[in-house]
N, C-alpha and C positions, 0 to 999 in steps of 0.2 A: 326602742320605744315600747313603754308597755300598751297593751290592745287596750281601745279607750271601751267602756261599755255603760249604761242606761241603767238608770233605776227608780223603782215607787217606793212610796210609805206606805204604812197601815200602822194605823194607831187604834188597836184592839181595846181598851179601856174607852172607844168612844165608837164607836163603827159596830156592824151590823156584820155577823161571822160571813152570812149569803153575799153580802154585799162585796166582802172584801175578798171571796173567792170568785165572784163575777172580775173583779175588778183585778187580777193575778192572770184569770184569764187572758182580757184581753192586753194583760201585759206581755204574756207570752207571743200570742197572736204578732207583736208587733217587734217581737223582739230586745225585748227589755229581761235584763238578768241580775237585778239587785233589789233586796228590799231592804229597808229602813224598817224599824221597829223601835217605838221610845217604849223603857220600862223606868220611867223615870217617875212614871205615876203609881207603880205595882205596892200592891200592901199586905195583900194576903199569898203565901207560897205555895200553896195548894190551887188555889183559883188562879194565882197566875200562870202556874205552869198547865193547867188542863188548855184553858183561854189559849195564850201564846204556841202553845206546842203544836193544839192541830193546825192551826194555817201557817206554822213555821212549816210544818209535815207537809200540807195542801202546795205549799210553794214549792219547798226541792222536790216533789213529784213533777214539778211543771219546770223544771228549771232551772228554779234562783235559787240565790242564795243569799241568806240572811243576817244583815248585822243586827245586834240588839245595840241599844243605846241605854248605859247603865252611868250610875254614880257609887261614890265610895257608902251612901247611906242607904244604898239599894243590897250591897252587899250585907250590913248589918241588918235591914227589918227583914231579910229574904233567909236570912241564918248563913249564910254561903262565905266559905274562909274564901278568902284572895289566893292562897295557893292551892284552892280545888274548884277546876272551873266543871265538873261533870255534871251541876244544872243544867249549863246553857248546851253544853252538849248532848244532853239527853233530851231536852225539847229541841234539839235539833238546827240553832244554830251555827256559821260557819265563824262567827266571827260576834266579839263585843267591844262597842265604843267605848270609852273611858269619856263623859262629858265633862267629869273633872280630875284633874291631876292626882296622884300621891305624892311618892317623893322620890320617882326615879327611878332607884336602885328596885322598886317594888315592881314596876311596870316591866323594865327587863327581866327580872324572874318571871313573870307573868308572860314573858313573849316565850317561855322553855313550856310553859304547861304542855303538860302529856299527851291532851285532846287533841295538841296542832291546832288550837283556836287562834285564827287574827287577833291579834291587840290593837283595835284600833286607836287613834291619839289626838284629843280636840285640836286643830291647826288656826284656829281664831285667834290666835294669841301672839302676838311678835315677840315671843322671848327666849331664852335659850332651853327653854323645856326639852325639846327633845334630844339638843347635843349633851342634856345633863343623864338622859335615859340611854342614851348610845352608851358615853363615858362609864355605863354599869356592865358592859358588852354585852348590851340586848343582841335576842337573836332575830337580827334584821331582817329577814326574808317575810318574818311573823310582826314585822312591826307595819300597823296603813299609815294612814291621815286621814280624817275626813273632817273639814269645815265645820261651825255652826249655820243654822236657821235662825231667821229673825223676825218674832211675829209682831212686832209691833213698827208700823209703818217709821222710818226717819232713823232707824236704827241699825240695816246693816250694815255690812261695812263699808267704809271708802273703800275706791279701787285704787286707790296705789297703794294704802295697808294690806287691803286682800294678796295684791302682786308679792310684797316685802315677805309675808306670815307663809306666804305657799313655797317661796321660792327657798328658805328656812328647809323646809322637806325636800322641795325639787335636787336641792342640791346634792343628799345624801342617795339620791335617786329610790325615796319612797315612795308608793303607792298614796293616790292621792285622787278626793273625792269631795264637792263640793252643791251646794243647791241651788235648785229652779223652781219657781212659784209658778202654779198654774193658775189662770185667770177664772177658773171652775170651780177650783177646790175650795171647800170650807172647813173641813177639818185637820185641827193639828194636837199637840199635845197638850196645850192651854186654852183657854177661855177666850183671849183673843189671836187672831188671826187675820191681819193684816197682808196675808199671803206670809209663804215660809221661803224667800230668796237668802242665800249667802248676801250676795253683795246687793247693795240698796239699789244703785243705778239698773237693777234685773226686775225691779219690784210691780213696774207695769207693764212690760214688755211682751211681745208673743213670747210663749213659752223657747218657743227653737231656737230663736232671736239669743233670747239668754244662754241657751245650749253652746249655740256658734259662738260666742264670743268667750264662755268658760274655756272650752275645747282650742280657741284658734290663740290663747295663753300662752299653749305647750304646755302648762303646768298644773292642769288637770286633766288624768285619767277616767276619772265617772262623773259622772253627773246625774243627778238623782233628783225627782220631782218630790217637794217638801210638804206641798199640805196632798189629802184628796180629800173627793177623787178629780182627777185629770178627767176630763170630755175625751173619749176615745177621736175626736179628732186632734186637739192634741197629741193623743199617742203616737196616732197616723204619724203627723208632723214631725215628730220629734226625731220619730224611728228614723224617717228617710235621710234627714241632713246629712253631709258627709261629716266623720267626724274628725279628719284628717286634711282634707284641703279646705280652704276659703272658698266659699261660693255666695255670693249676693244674688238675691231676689230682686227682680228689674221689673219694669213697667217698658213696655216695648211702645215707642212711636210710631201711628199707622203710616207713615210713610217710609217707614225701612222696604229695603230691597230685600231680596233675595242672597245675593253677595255679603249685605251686612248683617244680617239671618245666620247665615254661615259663618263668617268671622264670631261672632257676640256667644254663640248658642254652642259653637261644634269646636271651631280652631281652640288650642289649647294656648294657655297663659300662662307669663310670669313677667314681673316687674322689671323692667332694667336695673342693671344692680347699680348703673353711676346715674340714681336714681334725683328729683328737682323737685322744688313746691308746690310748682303750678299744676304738673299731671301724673300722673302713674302710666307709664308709654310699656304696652304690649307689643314690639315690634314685629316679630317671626311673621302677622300676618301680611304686610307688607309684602314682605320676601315670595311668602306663598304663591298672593296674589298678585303678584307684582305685574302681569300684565291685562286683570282683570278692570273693565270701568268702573267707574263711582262717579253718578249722574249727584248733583249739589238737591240737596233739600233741608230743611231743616237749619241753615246755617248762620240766619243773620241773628239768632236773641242772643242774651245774655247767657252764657253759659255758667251753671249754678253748681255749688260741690252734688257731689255725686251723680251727675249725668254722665254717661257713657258717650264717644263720641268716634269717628271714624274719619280719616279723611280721605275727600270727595278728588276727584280731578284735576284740580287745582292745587293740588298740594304739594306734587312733586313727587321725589323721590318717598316722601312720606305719605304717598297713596294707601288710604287702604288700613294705614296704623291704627290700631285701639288706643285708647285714652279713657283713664279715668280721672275728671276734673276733682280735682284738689283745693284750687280755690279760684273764686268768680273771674272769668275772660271771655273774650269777645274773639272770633277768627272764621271767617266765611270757610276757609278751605276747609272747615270740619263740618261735618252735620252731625247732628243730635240722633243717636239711634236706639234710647232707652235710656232711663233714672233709677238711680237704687232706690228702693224703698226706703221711705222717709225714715222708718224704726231701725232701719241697718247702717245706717248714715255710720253709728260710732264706732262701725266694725272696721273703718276705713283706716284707725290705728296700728290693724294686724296687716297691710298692706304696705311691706316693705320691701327693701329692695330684695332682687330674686324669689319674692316670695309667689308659688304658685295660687292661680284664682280660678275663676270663671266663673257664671251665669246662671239662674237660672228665670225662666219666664214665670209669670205671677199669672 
């Protein structure tokens, strides 16, 4: 598996030079190692590369490393042949998107450039574009992906298109990078800004929220925040989630014990793999605790999707078991020992069988 990693924008033709080296800062501070850059606006090739070059320079001092996001008509007003990429490497890029296609055979020559520049490859698209760039025997180590942004609200993408267009890459085992809107940002490359998510169902979300469920796909590698600036407490956020197991933010019942403290918070999960509809059964703590009490609380409502639940003394051999509720039941011998948070609810898809989880307290 490749190492998943975090990334910001800055969109120089509209930002403030101080601004967007405060704002690199505390990307570092929080561990974040990708910037985004659109030259999709650039018109003058002198001003753009003084503009662009220093805080491309100001970032890999601190870090990252930067894709520019270019088109074929960028090439022409910037004077720059297709087979000489020593702009982007002189102002100090690692890497340039292609937001639009050419014709294949062009993009694989372009993965041999001399720089060792990434080729990145728009992935919004469900068609056989890339296996037509393979076909020219790109040199695939130098070939990414990375998704569009979509600033106008109603318009990213579906998630089962998003799943279909990524999986297109996943399967050649390409590098692959997709977006998150922060609820703070106001700038992007256009005039409107609706937030900059890939997929639409991301577009009001906590930012992490959308993090965790790009990441808990499998079939993307980064994830990259699309308009600023992020609120450094997004950053915070962002930074901590794991980006490799499933973890849900819970809302804790005050009448949990201590015992279900321990199971919820510490004991470690995974799904049964001869997995049912009604719950997602954590067993191992059973076994653990197998002859630890569980005094009954909690246990006469209606049990709702995504509450957490344990069973009390009455339950038998299934003393003690975690459960995450699946769909609406009623059972005394469980009590209620926390609810996912309402915005994580639809993470509840990446909870399958065998699949590692756990908790975390809100």
């Amino acid at each position: 598996m490749t190492m998943r990693s975090i990334g910001l924008s800055i969109y120089p033709d509209h930002s403030d030079v101080k601004k967007d080296e405060e704002y690199l800062l505390l990307g570092e501070k929080y561990g974040f190692s990708r910037i985004f850059m659109s030259m999709l606006e650039a018109k003058d090739v002198e001003a753009t590369k003084k503009k662009y070059q220093h805080i491309i320079e100001f970032g890999n001092q601190h870090g990252f490393k930067t894709t520019l996001d270019v088109a074929p008509r960028i090439f022409k007003q910037l004077g720059i042949s297709y087979t000489d990429l020593s702009f982007f490497k002189e102002i100090g890029a690692a890497a340039i998107r292609l937001d639009e296609g050419f014709d294949g055979l062009t993009e694989a020559a372009l993965s041999y450039n001399p720089e060792h520049m990434i080729i990145e490859l728009n992935m919004s698209n469900n068609t056989g574009y890339l296996d037509n760039i393979l076909s020219y025997q790109a040199n695939e180590p130098f070939i990414y992906g990375c998704h569009n942004f979509y600033p106008q609200v109603g318009c990213g993408l579906d998630d089962d298109f998003f799943i279909a267009a990524t999986k297109n890459f996943k399967k050649h085992g390409i590098h692959t990078a997709a977006f998150v809107s922060s609820q703070c940002g106001k700038h992007g490359p256009w005039d409107v800004n609706d937030g900059l998510p890939t997929r639409e169902s991301d577009r009001n979300l906590p930012i992490e929220v959308q993090a965790k469920s790009l990441f808990m796909t499998n079939l993307i590698d980064d994830v990259i925040i699309g308009n600023s600036y992020a609120s450094e407490e997004e950053l915070r956020r962002l930074s901590e989630l794991d980006r490799y197991k499933l973890y849900f933010d819970v809302d804790i019942m005050p009448k949990i014990n201590p015992l279900e403290k321990q199971i919820l918070l510490k004991d470690a999960h995974f799904r049964r793999g001869d997995s049912n509809a009604l719950v997602a059964r954590s067993t191992m703590p059973r076994v653990w605790h197998h002859d630890d009490k569980n005094l009954v609380h909690d246990n006469t409502q209606q049990f709702e999707i995504g509450d957490i639940l344990i069973g009390n003394d009455n339950f038998g051999i299934y003393k003690n078991e975690l459960q995450v509720v699946l769909q609406p039941h009623s059972d005394p011998r469980k009590n209620k020992v926390a609810s996912i948070d309402p915005n994580e609810l639809s993470l509840l898809k990446y909870l399958q069988p065998w699949t590692k989880f756990g908790f975390t307290a809100r």
